[in-house]
N, C-alpha and C positions, 0 to 999 in steps of 0.2 A: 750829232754827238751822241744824242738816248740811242741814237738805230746802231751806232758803233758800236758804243756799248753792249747792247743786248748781244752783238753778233758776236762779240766777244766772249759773252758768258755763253752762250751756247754751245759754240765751241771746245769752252774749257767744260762746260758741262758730258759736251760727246763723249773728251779724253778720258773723262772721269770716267763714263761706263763704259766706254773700250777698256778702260784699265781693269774695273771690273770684270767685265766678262771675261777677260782672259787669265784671272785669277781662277773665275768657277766659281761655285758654291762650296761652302767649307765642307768641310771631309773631319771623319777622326781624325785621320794623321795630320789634317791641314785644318787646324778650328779657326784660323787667325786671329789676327789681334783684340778683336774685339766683340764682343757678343753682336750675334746675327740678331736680337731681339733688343737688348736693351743700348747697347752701343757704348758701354761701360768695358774698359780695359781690361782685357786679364792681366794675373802675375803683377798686379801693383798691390798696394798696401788696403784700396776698397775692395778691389776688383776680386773676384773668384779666381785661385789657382790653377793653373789646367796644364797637367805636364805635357812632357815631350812623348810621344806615342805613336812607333812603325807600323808594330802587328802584334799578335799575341807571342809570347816569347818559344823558342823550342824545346818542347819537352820530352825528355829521353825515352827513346821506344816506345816513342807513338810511332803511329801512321795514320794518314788523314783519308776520312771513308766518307766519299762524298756522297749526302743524300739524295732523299727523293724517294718517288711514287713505288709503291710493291704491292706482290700480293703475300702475306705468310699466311704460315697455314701449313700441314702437313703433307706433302707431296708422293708420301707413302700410302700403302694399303693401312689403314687403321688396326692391326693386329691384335695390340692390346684391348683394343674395343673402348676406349676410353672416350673418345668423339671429344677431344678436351683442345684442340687446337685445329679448329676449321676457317678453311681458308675465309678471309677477308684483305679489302685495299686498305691499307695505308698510307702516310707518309712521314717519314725519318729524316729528320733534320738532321744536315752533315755534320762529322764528332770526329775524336780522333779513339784510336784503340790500340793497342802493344801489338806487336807486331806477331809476337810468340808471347806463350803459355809465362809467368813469373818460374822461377829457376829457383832450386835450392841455395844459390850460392845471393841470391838474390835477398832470400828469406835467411839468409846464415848471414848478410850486411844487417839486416832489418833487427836481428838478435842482438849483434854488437853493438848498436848507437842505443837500442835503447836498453840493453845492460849499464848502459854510460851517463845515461839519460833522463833516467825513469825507473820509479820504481820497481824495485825488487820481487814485489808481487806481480804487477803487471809482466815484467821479462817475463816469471815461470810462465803465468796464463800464454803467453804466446807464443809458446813452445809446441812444435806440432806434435800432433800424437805417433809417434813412429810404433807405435803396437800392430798401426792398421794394417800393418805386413802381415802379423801373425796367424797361423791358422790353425788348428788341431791339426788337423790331416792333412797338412803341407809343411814342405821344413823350406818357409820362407824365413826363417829366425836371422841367417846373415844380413838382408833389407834391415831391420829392426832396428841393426848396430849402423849400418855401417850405408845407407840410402841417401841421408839426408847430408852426411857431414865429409865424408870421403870425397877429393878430388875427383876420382874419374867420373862420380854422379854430378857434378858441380853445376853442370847446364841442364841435367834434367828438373821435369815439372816438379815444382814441391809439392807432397800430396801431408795429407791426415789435417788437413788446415779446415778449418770450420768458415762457415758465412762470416761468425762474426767475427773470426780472428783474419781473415781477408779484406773486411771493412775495416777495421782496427788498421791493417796496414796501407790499405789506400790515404785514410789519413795522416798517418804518418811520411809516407811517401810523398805528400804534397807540401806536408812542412818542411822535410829535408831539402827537396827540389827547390822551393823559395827561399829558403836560408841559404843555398847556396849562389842563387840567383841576386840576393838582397848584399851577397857579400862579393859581390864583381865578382864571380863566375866558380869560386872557393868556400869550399862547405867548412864551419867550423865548430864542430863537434863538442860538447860540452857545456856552453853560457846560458845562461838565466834560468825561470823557469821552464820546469818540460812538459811537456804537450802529455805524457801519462805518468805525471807528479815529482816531479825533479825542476830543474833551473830551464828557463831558455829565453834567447834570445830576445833584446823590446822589441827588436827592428821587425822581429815576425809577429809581434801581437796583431788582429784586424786592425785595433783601434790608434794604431802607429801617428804618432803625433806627423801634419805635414801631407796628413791623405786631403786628394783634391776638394774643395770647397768648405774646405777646414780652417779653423785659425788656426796664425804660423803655418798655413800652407806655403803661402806664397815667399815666408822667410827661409823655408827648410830649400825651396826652389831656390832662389836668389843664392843663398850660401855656397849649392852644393852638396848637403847633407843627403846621405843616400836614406830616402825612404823605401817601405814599402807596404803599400794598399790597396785596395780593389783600383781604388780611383787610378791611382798614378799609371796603373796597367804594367806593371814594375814585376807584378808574380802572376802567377801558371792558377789557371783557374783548377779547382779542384781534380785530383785525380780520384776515381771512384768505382764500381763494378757498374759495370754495361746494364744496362735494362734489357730485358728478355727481346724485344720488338729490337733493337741497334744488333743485339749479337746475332738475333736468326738474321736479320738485312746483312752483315758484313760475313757472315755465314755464306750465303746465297753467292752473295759478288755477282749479280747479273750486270754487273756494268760490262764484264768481259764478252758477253751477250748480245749489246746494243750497236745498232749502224746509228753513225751521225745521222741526227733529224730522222728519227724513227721510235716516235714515242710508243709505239706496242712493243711489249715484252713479249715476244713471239715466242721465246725459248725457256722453258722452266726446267730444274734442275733439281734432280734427288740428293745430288751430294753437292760439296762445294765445290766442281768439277764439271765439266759436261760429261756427256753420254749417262749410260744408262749403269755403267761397271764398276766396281770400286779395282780395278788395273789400268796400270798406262795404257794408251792405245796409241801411242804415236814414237818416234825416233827411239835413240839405242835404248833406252828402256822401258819397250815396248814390253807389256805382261806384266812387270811388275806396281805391285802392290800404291796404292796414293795417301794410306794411310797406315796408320799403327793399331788394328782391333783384333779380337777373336774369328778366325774361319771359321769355325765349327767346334762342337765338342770336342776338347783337350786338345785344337790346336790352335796355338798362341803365334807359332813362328815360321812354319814350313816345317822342311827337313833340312837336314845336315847337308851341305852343299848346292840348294836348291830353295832357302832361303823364303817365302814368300815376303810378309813386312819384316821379317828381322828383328824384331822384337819380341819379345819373351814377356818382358813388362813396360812399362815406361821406356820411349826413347830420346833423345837429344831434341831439343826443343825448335832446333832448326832444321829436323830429318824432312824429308818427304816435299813436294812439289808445294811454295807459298799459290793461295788462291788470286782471284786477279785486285784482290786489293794490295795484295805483297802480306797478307796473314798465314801463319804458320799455323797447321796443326788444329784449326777447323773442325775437324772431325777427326776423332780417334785422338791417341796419346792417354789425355785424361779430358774426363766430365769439367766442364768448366761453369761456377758458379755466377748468377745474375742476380741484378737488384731484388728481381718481384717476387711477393707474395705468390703462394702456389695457390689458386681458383681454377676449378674445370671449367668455369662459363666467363674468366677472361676474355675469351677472344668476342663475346658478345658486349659485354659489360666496358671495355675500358675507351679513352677515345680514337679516333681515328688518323689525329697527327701526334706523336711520341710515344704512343700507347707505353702505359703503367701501371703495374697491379701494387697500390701502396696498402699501409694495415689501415684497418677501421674504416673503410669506404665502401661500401656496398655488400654485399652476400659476405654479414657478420659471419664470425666463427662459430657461433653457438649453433646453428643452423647445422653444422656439424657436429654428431653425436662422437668426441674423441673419448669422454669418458666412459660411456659405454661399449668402447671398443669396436664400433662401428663406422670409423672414420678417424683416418691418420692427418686430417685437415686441420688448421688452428691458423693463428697469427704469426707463427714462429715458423714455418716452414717453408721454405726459399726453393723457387726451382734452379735446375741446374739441366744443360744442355751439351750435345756433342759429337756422347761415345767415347767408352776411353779403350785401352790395350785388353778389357775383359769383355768388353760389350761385342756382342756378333752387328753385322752390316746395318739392321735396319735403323740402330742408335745413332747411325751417323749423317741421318738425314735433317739438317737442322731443322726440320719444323716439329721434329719429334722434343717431347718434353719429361722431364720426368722432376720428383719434387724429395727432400730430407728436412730435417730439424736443423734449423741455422747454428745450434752448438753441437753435430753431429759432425765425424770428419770420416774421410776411408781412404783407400790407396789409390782408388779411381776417379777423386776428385779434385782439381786445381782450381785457378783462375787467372783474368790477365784482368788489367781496370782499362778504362776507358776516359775519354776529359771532353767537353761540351767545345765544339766549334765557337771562341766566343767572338761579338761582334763581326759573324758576315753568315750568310745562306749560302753561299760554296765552300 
């Protein structure tokens, strides 16, 4: 009768971990019911909260750049002489980036919600500078009027935009994206306070009653009430400007480069293209141009009927051949702004996985003589990367760098933001 028994619970013991094993070990998506450690129910009244979670949600114009191992570094002749970006390995954690350059018509939405939104002062400050057209001795004065707000320009890069007023808008673009995402799939314009001193929304505050591990988590779950917070995985992790190290990687695109199962980078690249040309080399537009820059002194466009890039100044944010991550405009169009501090001995100084030059970390500012007019260096100056429609060929080598005053703007300079791959390494 005892030998029955046992042979029984054995048995029923097997099923048990057959059942288990063909469950698997929990997953995000799949935490089950019960804590893998304490064995305490989720979603009850003791238990911790733990919502429903696929993947991270879709965020508009991105594209996903998957990482991994590089070398940056300037792949040109060092001309400038600046020795301010030599090559080193790193490795870039996969992110996502806009596919194309931010668009006027993009920054003429970003005007409207927060004229609606947000104080009065705030709207004028993030007004771009459209001066940066102007020149003595050039009668660029139509741009002035008529660049930023005129339909036919609607898809081109917004330029005269400063650092700061480009990070000013990635945050706000992250609040819009989530309130529209916290309202089943419908933005709604106007409620509570504002994210730059007006009303908005509770459902978007961090601190959103019903975030996982929270009290009344587990009542906001049960209900139905639509939350949203880090935990519930409900919003779009920050939208934000690229770090210098993600934009020269998704710059490069060596992934178009690699044989399956062939971890050398055999092929390095001056522009975000192969060969060595900045012209097509292959089918019907074979000679023409792969980007929008300066050929040489006082030529901007070609000639009449003979065309080279076609552009004069700024073009269409979707002109010109996407690189092999499907990113537009890469090099040339306009200078595209990055997270980092400008340091010449970055590329020594910073580390070796996500490299980032933050303020107040290493080779202080005082070190540079700004007041004595011997150095344009400080905490406030941001590099920016590219080439735009004014720059001749060598700018358009991404490992090339160049650096302004983060509340400086000109007509050569845009940006697109970028958002962290969150919860996976592909």
């Amino acid at each position: 009768m005892k030998l029955t028994n046992y042979l029984r619970l054995s048995v029923l013991g097997l099923v048990v971990l057959a059942s288990c094993g063909k469950k698997g070990p929990p997953t995000a998506q799949k935490p089950g019911k019960y804590s893998s450690t304490t064995g305490i129910e989720y979603n009850t009244e003791k238990g911790m909260a733990v919502a429903n979670f696929k993947k991270i949600p879709e965020g508009p114009g991105l594209v996903f750049i998957e990482g991994g191992r590089t070398v940056l570094g300037s792949q040109e002749e060092d001309v400038t002489q600046t020795h301010d970006n030599i090559e080193r390995t790193v490795t870039i954690a996969s992110f996502y980036m806009d596919e194309a350059e931010v668009a006027n018509i993009h920054w003429l939405e970003y005007l409207h919600f927060i004229r609606a939104d947000s104080a009065e002062e705030f709207y004028r400050s993030a007004l771009p500078d459209t001066t940066v057209w102007a020149r003595d001795l050039s009668f660029n004065d139509p741009y002035v009027t008529y660049y930023l707000r005129y339909p036919g320009f609607r898809y081109f890069p917004v330029v005269g935009v400063s650092w700061l007023q480009a990070d000013d808008y990635c945050s706000w673009r992250t609040a819009k994206v989530n309130e529209r995402l916290a309202a089943g799939g419908e933005s709604k314009p106007g409620g509570g306070k504002g994210l730059f001193g007006k009303k908005k929304d509770k459902a978007s505050g961090e601190g959103a009653a019903g975030a996982e591990g929270t009290a009344g988590a587990a009542g906001a779950l049960a209900t139905g009430k639509s939350t949203t917070s880090i935990e519930n995985g409900n919003t779009l992790p920050n939208y934000r400007l690229p770090t210098e190290a993600e934009w020269e990687y998704a710059a490069q695109a060596l992934v178009g480069t690699q044989e399956v199962g062939n971890e050398n980078q055999e092929e390095k690249r001056i522009y975000p293209w192969d060969g060595k040309s900045t012209r097509n080399a292959y089918g019907k537009k074979q000679g023409q141009f792969l980007a929008n820059f300066k050929r040489g002194r006082g030529d901007y466009a070609g000639i009449a009927g003979s065309l080279n890039d076609g552009a004069m100044i700024t073009e269409y944010i979707y002109s010109y051949p996407p690189n092999d991550y499907g990113l537009y405009n890469m090099a040339g169009n306009v200078n595209e702004w990055v997270q980092d501090v400008y340091r010449p001995l970055s590329f020594q100084d910073v580390e070796d996985l996500n490299p980032f030059r933050r303020n107040g970390v290493g080779d202080p500012a005082e070190k540079y003589d700004k007041k004595g007019y011997q150095s344009l260096i400080d905490d406030h100056v941001r590099v920016y990367k590219g080439g735009s429609w004014r720059d001749v060929a060598y700018w358009l080598s991404p490992g090339t760098r160049r650096f302004m005053a983060e509340d400086s703007s000109t007509a050569t300079i845009g940006f697109r933001c970028a958002m962290i791959n969150a919860g996976s390494n592909k």
